[in-house]
ZALO-946512 format. One line per field, with one value per residue (C-alpha): residue number from 1; residue in one letter; chain; x, y, z. Coordinates in Angstrom, 3 decimals, decimal comma. Layout:
N
i NUM:...
aa A:...
ch A:...
x X:...
y Y:...
z Z:...
This chain:
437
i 1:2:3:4:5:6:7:8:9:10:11:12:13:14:15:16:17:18:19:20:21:22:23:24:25:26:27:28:29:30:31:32:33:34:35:36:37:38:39:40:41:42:43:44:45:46:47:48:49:50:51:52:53:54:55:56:57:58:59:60:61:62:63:64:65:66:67:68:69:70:71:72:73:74:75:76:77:78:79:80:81:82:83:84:85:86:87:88:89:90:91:92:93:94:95:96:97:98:99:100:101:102:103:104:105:106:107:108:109:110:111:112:113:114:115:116:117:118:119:120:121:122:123:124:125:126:127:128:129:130:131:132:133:134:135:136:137:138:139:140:141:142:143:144:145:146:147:148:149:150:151:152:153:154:155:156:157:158:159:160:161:162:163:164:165:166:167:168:169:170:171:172:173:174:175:176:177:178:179:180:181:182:183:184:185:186:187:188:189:190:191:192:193:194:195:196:197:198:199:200:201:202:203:204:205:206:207:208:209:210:211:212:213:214:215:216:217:218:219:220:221:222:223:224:225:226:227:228:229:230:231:232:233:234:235:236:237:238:239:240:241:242:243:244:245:246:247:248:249:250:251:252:253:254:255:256:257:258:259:260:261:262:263:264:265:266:267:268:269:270:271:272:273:274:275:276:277:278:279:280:281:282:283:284:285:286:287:288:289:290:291:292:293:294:295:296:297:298:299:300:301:302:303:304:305:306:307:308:309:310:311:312:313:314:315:316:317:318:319:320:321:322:323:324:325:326:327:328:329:330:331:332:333:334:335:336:337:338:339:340:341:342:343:344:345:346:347:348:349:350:351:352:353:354:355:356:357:358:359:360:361:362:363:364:365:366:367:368:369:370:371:372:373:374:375:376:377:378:379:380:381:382:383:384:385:386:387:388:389:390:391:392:393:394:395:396:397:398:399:400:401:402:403:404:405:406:407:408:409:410:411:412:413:414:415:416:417:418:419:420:421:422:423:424:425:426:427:428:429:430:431:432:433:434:435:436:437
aa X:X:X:X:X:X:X:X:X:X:X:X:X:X:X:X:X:X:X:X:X:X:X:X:X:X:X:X:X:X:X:X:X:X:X:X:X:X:X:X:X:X:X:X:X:X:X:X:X:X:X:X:X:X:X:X:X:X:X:X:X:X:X:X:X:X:X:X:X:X:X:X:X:X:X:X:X:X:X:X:X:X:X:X:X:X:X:X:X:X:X:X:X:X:X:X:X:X:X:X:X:X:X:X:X:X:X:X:X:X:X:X:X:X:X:X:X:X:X:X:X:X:X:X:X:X:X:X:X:X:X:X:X:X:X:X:X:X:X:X:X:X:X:X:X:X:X:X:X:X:X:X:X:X:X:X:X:X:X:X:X:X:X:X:X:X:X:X:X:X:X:X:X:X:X:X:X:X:X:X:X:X:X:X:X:X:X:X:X:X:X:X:X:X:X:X:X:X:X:X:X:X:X:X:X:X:X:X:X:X:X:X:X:X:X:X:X:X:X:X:X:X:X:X:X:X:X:X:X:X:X:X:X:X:X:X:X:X:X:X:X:X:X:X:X:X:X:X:X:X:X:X:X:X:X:X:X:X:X:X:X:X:X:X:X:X:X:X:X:X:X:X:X:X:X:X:X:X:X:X:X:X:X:X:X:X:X:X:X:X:X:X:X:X:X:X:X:X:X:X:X:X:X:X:X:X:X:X:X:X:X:X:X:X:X:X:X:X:X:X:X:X:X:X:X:X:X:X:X:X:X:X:X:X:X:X:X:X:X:X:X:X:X:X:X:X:X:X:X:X:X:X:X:X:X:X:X:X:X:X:X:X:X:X:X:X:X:X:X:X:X:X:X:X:X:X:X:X:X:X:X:X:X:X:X:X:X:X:X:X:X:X:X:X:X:X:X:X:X:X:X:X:X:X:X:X:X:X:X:X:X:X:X:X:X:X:X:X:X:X:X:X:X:X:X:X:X:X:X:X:X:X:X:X:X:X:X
ch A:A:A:A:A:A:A:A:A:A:A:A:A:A:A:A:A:A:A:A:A:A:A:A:A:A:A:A:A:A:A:A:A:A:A:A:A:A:A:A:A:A:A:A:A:A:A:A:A:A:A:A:A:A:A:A:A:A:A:A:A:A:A:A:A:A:A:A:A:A:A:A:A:A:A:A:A:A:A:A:A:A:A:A:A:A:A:A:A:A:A:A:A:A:A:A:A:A:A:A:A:A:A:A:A:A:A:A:A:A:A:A:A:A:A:A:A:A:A:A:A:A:A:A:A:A:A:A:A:A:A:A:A:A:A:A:A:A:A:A:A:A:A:A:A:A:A:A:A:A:A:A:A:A:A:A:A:A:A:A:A:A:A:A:A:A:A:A:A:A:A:A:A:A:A:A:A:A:A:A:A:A:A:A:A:A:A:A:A:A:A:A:A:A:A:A:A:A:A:A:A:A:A:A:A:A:A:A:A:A:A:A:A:A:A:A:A:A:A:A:A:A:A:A:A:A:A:A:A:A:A:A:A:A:A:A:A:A:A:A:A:A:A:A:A:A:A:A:A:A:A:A:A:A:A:A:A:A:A:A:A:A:A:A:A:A:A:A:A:A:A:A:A:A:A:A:A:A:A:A:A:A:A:A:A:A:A:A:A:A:A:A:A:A:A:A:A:A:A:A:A:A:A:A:A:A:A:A:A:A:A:A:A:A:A:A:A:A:A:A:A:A:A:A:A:A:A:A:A:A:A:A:A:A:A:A:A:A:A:A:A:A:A:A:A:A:A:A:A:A:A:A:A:A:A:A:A:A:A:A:A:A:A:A:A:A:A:A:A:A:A:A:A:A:A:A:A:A:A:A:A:A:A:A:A:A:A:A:A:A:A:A:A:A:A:A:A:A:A:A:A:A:A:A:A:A:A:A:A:A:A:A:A:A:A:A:A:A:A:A:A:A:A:A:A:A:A:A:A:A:A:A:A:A:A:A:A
x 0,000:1,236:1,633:-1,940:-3,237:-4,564:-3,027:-0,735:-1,761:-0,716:-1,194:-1,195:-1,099:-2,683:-5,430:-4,245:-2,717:-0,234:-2,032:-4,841:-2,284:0,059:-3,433:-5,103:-1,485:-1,041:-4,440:-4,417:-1,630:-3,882:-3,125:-5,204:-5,029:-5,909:-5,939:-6,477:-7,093:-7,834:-10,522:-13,976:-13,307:-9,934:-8,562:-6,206:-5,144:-5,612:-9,385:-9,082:-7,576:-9,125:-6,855:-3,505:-0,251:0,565:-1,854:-4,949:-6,780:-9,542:-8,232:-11,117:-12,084:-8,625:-8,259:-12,650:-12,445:-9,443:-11,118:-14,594:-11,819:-10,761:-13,912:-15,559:-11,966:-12,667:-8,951:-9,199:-10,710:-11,691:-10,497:-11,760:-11,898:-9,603:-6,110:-2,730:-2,564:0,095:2,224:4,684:7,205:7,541:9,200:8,128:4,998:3,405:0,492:-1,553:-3,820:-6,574:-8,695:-11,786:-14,137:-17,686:-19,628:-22,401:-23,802:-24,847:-22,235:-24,645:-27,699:-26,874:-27,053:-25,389:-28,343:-27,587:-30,835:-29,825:-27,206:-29,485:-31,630:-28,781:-28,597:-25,090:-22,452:-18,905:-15,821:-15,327:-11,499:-11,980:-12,463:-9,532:-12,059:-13,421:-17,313:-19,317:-20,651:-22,969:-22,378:-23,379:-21,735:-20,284:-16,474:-16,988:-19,210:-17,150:-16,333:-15,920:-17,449:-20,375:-21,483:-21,973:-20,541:-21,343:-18,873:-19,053:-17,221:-20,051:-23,292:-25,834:-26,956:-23,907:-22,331:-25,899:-28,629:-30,691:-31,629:-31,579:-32,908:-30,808:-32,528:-35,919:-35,616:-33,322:-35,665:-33,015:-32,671:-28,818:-28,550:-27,064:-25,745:-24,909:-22,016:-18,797:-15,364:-13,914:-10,793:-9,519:-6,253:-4,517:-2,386:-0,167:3,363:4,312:3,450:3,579:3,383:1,714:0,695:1,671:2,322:1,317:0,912:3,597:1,487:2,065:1,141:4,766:6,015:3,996:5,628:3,291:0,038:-1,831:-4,199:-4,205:-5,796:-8,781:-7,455:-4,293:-4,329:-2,467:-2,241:-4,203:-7,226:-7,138:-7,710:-10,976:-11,737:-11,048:-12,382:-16,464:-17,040:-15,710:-17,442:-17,804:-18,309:-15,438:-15,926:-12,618:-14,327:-13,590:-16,237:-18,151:-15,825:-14,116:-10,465:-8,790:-5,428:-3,228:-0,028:1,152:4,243:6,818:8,488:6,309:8,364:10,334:14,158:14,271:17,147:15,143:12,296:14,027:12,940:16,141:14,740:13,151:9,047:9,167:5,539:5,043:6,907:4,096:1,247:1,492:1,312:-1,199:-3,197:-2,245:-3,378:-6,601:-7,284:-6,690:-8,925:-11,668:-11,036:-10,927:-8,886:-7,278:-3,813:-1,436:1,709:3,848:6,922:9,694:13,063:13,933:11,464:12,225:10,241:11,779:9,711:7,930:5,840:7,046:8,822:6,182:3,601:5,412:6,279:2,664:1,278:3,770:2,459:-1,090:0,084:1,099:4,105:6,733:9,151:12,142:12,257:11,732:8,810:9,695:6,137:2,912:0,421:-2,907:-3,350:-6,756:-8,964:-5,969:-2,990:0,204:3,202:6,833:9,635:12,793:12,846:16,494:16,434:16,126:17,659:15,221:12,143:8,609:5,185:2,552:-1,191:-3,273:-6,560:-5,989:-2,484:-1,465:1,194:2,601:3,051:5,631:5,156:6,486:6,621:3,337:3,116:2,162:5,370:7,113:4,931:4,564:8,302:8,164:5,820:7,463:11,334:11,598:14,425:13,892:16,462:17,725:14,703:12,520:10,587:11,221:14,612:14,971:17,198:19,370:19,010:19,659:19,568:16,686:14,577:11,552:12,534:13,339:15,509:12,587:12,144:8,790:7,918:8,128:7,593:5,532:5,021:5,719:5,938:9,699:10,027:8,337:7,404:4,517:1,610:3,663:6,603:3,976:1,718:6,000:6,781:3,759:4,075:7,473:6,681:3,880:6,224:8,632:5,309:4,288:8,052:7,686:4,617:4,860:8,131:6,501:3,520:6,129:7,445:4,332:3,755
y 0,000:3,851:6,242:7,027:3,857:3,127:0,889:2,837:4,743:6,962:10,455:11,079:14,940:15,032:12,803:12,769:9,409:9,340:9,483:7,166:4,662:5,026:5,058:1,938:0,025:0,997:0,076:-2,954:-3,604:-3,797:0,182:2,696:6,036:9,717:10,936:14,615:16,764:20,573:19,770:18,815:15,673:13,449:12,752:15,579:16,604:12,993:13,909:16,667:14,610:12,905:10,030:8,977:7,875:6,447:3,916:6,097:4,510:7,014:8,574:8,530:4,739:3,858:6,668:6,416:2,661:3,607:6,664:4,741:1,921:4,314:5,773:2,183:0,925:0,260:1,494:4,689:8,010:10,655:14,258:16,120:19,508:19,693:21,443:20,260:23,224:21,843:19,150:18,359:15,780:13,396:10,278:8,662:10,012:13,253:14,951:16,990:19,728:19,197:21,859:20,473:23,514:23,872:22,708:23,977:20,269:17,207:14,652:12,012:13,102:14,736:12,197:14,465:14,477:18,158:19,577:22,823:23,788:23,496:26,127:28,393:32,256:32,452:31,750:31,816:29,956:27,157:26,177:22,628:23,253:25,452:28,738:27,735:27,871:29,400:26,904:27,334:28,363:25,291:22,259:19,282:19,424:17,179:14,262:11,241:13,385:11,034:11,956:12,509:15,567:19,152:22,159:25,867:27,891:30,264:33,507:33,493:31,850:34,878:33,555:33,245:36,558:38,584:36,834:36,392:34,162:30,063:28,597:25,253:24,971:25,303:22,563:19,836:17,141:15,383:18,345:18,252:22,063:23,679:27,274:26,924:24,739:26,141:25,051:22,409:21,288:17,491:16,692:13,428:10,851:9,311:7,650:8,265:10,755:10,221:14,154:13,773:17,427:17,593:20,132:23,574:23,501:26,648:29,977:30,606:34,355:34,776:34,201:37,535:36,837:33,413:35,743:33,562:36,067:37,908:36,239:34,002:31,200:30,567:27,939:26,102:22,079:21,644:23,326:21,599:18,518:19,861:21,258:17,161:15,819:13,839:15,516:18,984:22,117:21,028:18,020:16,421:18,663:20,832:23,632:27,624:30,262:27,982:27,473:24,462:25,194:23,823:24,809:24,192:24,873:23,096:24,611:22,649:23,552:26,349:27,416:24,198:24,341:27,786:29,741:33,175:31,813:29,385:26,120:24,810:21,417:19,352:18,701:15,140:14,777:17,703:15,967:13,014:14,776:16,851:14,204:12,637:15,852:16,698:12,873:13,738:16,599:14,907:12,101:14,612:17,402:15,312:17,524:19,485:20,945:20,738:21,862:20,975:23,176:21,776:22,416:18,174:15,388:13,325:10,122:8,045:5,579:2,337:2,841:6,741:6,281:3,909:6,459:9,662:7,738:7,108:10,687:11,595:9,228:10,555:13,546:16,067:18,166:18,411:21,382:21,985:25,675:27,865:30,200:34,054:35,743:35,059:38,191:38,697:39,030:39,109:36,477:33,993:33,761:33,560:31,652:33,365:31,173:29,828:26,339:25,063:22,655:24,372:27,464:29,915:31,913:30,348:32,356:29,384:30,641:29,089:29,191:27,258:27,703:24,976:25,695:22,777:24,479:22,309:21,543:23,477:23,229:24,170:27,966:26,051:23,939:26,455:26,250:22,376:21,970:24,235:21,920:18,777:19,912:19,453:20,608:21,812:20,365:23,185:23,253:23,547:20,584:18,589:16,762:13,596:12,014:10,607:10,520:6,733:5,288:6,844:7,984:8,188:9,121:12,329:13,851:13,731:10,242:8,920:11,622:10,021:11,568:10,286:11,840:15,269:17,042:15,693:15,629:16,220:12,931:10,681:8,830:5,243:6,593:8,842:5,058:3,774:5,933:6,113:2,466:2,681:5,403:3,397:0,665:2,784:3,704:0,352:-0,693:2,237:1,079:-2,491:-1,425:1,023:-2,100:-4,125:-1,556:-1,289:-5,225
z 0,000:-0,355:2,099:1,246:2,090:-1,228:-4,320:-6,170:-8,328:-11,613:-12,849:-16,527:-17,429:-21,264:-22,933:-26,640:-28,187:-25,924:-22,670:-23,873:-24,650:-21,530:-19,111:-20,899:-20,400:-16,904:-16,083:-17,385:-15,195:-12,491:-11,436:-10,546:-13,203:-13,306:-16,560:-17,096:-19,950:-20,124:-22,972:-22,568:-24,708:-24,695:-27,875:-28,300:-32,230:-33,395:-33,088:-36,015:-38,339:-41,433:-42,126:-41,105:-43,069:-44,914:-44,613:-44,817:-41,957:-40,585:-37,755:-35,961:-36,335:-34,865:-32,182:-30,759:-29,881:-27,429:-25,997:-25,628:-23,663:-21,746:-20,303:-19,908:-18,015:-13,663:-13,135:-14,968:-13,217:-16,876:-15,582:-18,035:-18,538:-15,970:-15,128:-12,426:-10,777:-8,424:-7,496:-4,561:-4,287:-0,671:0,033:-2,884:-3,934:-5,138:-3,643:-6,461:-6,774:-9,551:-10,724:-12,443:-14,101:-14,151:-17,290:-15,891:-17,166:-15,239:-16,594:-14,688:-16,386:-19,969:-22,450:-24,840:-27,440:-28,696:-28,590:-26,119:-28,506:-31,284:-29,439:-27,719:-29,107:-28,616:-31,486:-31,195:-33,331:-32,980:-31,780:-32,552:-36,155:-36,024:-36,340:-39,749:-38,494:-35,623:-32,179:-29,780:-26,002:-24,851:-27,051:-27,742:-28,599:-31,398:-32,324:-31,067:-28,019:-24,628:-22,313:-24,427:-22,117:-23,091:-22,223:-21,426:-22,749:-19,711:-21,553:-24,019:-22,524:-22,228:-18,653:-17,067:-18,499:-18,488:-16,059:-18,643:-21,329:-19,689:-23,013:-22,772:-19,324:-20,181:-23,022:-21,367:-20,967:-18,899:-16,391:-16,781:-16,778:-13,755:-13,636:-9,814:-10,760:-9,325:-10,609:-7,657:-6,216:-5,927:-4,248:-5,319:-4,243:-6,972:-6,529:-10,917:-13,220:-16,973:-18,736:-22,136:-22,642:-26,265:-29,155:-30,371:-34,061:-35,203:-35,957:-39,729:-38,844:-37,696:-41,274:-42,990:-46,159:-46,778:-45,702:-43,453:-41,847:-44,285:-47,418:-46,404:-48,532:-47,136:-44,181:-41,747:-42,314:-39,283:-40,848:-43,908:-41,800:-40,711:-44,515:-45,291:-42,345:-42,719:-38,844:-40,431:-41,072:-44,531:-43,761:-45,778:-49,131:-49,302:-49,972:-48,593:-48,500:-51,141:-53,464:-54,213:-55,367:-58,807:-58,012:-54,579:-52,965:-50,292:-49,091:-46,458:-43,553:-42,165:-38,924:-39,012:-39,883:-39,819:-37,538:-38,231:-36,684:-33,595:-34,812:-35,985:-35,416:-38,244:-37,038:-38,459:-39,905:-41,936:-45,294:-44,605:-43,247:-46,555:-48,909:-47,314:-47,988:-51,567:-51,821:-50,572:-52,773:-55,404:-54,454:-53,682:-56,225:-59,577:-62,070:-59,384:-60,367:-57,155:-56,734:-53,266:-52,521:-50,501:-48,986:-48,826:-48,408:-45,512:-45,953:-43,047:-41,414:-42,961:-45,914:-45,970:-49,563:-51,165:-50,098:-51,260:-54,956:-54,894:-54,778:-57,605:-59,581:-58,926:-60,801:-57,707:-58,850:-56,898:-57,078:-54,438:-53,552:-50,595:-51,416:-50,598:-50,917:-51,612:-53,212:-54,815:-58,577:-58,987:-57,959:-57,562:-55,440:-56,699:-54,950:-55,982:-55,150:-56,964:-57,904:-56,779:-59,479:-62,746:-61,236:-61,835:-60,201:-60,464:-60,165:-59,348:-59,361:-56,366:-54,994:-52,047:-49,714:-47,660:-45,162:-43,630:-40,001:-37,955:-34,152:-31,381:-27,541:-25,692:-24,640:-20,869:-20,544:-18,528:-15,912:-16,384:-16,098:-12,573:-11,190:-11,520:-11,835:-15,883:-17,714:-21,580:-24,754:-26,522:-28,983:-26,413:-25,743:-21,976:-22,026:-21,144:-18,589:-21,144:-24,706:-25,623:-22,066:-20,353:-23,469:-21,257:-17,836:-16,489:-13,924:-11,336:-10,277:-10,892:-13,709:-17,203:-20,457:-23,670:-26,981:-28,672:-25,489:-25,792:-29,458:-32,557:-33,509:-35,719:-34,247:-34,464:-32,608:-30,077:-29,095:-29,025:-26,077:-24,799:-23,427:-22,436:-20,326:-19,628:-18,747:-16,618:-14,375:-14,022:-12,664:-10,005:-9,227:-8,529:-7,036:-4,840:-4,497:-2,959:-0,611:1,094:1,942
């Protein structure tokens, strides 16, 4: 037993991939987990993807069956919309201060149906699909979402910022509405912690030269994902303001290997995660002219080359150049950059800019890495205790790291360390288990 008096038990900071996987594997080791997310929904940014590569599988139908596990598992406790506001080290365990917000929902009696947001005034973007389309106040992060339970976005909901208003209330069959919910405080006992907070995708506004933010039809990678997506706000037509564009640009390494912006580092996915989308506009815009611009392609892992060969073949033209600017003429875009091969400047009209934005450290691992004694790498992301030895572990005993919050990596490698750092908790665990006898 720990110094508790209960099992031991695990924390898990982050419900993408990689805390799904490292909670469902230390569960099933017989441990008790707490997995916490600051969304309504686990899932993290697997959930806004389409497909995966190279193999195409639907992200969702691979990445729902683990978070339905994961709610329906007796050894793991769902923190959701939830934040670690503290933790403190003793002896060998760590005491930790949850906060868990107000949803101003029931989770015991909604049953998630949708019909108060259908009714609920109040309209807002929608972060989940990366701003594209408007939401309700009161909502469902997205249709897979687990727990199934709405939310009342409390910034926005006319009750809660005006008195007035209570529609969702008056309709909810189920009575689930409650606008005396107060945010509350749980303090745990947990003797390892596995961090799995993640990535921020790189903000393309910081390059002005590419004109994201500026022209409407310029987006990140991220949102062309929900553009492609069947759960998107075009519900899988890639489509912008209504129009459906004949001619792309995707354009590489979007705040990745770039010394003027601080990523030095290469992001790892974007090379794959970009063919994978020129393949799907060219499945679902037939005739579609698409041009990809890139500095190198980097297909590394299994099936990488045989998938990047096979958009080529599709027709997708690839030409190696850095673009420089990007400006209006007319109705169409047009890409300026020199292609490095044949030595001279290209113009390439577009209607449709795809950046591939890399990944970068979260703006809230700073104050992650206070709480639990972290140290960074030089590019930012948490180091590890030792590179080859200790890939997972930390310099904090019991604190263990899993996907890209200590690397840029793909979803393979991400469920990879995920259950090593899985495994890693389970030996301080059982170790701890045995301590106790």
């Amino acid at each position: 037993m720990s110094e508790s008096g209960k099992q031991p038990s695990a924390l898990i900071i982050g419900a993408g991939i990689a805390g799904i996987q490292a909670a469902l594997d230390i569960a099933d080791a017989g441990f008790k987990v707490h997995l916490v997310e600051r969304e309504p929904s686990i899932g993290g940014h697997m959930s806004q993807l389409d497909k995966t590569f190279p193999t195409l599988d639907c992200s969702a139908c691979i990445l729902t069956p683990k978070m339905v596990d994961c709610a329906r598992h007796p050894n793991i406790e769902l923190h959701t919309y939830s934040e670690v506001q503290a933790v403190n080290r003793h002896a060998t365990a760590f005491s930790v201060r949850l906060l868990e917000r107000a949803r101003y929902v029931d989770m015991d009696l909604c049953t998630g149906c949708g019909e108060c947001a259908l009714k609920c005034p109040s309209k807002v973007l929608d972060p989940f699909n990366m701003n594209l389309n408007q939401r309700r106040a009161i909502y469902l992060q997205f249709p897979q979402a687990v727990p199934m339970v709405m939310t009342i976005d409390p910034e926005h909901c006319i009750y809660l910022t005006r008195g007035k208003c209570g529609l969702c209330k008056k309709i909810c069959t189920a009575g689930a509405i409650d606008f005396e919910q107060q945010d509350r405080v749980l303090n745990l006992e947990v003797d390892a912690i596995v961090v799995a907070t993640g990535f921020d995708p790189f903000d393309a506004s910081e390059k002005p030269e590419l004109g994201y933010g500026r022209y409407r039809n310029v987006i990140s990678g991220l949102e062309f994902e929900r553009l492609a997506s069947a759960s998107g706000p075009t519900k899988g037509n890639i489509r912008l303001d209504g129009m459906v564009p004949q001619e792309l640009v995707f354009i590489h390494c979007v705040g990745s290997r770039d010394k003027l912006q601080g990523g030095e580092y290469c992001s790892r996915i974007c090379c794959m995660y970009t063919a994978k989308q020129a393949h799907l506009a060219h499945d679902k815009i037939p005739g579609a002219k698409i041009t990809v611009f890139y500095m190198d392609v980097r297909a590394f892992g299994k099936g990488f080359e045989e998938f990047y060969d096979r958009v080529r073949a599709e027709g997708v033209t690839y030409r190696r150049g850095n673009p420089s600017e990007i400006y209006k003429r007319g109705d169409k875009l047009i890409v300026r950059a020199e292609d490095t091969l044949i030595g001279r400047t290209v113009e390439v009209p577009a209607d449709l800019v795809v950046l591939a934005t890399g990944v970068q450290p979260r703006a809230d691992a700073g104050a992650v890495a206070a709480m639990l004694g972290l140290e960074f790498s030089e590019d930012g992301f948490f180091a590890e205790a030792h590179p080859e030895l200790r890939p997972v572990d930390t310099k904090t005993p019991g604190v263990y790291l899993a996907g890209t919050c200590q690397a840029p990596k793909d979803i393979p490698d991400t469920v990879s360390q995920a259950k090593a750092a899985a495994a890693q908790a389970i030996v301080e665990l059982s170790r701890q288990k045995r301590r106790d006898r």
